[in-house]
C-alpha positions as a Python dict, from the first residue, in 0.01 Angstrom:
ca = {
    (1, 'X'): (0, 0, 0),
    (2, 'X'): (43, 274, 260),
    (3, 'X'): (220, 21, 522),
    (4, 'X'): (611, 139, 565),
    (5, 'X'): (840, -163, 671),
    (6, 'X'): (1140, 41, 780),
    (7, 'X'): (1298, 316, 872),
    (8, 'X'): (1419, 371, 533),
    (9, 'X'): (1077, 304, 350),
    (10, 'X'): (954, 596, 588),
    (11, 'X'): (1245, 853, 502),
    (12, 'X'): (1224, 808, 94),
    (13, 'X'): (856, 854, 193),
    (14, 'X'): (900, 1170, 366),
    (15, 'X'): (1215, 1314, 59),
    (16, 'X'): (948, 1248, -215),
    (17, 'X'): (689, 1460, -48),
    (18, 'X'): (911, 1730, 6),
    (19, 'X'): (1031, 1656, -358),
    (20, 'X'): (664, 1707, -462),
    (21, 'X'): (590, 2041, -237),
    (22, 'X'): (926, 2155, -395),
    (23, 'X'): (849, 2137, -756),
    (24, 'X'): (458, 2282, -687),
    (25, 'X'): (671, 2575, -492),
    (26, 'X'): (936, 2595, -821),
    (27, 'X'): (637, 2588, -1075),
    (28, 'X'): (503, 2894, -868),
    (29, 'X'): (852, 3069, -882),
    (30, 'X'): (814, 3040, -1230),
    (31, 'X'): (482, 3188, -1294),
    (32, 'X'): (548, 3465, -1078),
    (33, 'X'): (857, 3551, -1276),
    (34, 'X'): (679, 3525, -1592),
    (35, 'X'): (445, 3782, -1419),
    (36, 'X'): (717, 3999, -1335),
    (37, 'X'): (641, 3964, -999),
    (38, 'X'): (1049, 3890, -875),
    (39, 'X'): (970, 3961, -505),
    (40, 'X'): (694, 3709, -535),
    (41, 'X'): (904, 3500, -723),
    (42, 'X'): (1171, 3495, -497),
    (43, 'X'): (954, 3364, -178),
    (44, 'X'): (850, 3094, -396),
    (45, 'X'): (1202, 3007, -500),
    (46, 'X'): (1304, 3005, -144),
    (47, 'X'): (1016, 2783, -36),
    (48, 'X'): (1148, 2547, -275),
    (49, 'X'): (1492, 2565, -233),
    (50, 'X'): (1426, 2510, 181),
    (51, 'X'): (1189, 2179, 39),
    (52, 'X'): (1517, 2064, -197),
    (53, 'X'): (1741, 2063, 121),
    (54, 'X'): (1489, 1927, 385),
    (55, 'X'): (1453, 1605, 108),
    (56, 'X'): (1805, 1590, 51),
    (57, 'X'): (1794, 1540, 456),
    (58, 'X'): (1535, 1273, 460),
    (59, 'X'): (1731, 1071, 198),
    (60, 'X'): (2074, 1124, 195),
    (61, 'X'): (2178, 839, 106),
    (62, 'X'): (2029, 865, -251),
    (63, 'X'): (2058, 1251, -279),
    (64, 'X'): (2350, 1416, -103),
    (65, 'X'): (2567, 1363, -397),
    (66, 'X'): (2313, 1539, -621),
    (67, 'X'): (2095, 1722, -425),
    (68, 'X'): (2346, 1975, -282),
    (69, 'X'): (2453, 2088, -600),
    (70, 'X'): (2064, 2151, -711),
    (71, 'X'): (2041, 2361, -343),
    (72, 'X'): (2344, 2520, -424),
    (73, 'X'): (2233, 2660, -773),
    (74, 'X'): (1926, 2747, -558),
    (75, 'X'): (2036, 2941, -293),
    (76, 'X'): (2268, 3126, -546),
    (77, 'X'): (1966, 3209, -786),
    (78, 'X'): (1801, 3302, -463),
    (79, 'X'): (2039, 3551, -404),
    (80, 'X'): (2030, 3676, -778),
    (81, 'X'): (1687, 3751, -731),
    (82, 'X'): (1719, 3936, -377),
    (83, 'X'): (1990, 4157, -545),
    (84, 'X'): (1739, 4223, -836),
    (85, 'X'): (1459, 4341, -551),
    (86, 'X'): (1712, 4556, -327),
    (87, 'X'): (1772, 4737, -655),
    (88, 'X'): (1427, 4859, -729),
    (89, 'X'): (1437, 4563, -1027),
    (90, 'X'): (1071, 4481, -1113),
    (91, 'X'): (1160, 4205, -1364),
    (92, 'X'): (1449, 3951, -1401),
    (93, 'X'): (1638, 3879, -1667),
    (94, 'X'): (1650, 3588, -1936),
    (95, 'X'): (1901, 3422, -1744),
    (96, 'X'): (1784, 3429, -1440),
    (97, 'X'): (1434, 3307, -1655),
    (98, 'X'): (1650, 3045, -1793),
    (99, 'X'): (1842, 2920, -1433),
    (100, 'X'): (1470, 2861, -1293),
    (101, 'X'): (1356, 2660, -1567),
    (102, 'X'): (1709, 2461, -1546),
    (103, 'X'): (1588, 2394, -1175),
    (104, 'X'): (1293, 2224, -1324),
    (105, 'X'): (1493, 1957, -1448),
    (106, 'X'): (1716, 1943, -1174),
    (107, 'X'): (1404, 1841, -977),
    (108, 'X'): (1274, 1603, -1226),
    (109, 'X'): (1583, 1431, -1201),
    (110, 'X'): (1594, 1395, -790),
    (111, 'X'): (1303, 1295, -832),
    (112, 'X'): (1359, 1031, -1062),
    (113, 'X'): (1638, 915, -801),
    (114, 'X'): (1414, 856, -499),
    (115, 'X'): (1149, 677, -700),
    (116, 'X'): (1386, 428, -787),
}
């Protein structure tokens, strides 16, 4: 355990700790929209979006073809929320509630992809 015997070994090792910082960062989106805290919300969602893409990075040979689509539906919720903020918004709606849990899966299932 611990010992990495290639270059490959190392990179997985290096997308599922990103993977990991990006859910913790997601699960703290979450909360802070259930707070109705979207500004909050919205740094968290970024945090994890810019975790998403670095792991897609590490290990793109697993993940390109379904990671960019999860950073896509990111960046765009993202965006929802900054739109939300710039107009005075202090709480998001169900669908934008509904697109961050959605991410939650999303993650589970890159997840699932570089543990295999």
């Amino acid at each position: 355990q611990g010992n990495v015997s290639s270059p490959y070994d190392l990179s997985r090792a290096f997308a599922r700790a990103d993977l990991a910082l990006a859910r913790q960062y997601h699960l703290l989106a979450e909360q802070s929209l259930r707070e109705h805290n979207v500004k909050q919300s919205s740094v968290w969602l970024s945090a994890a979006t810019d975790y998403v893409n670095d792991s897609v990075k590490w290990n793109a040979r697993q993940l390109e073809e379904s990671g960019s689509p999860v950073v896509k539906k990111m960046r765009e919720l993202e965006k929802s929320l900054q739109e939300k903020i710039a107009s005075g918004a202090h709480s998001a709606s169900q669908e934008t509630a509904k697109g961050l849990n959605a991410l939650g899966a999303d993650l589970q299932q890159l997840a699932q992809k570089i543990s295999h």
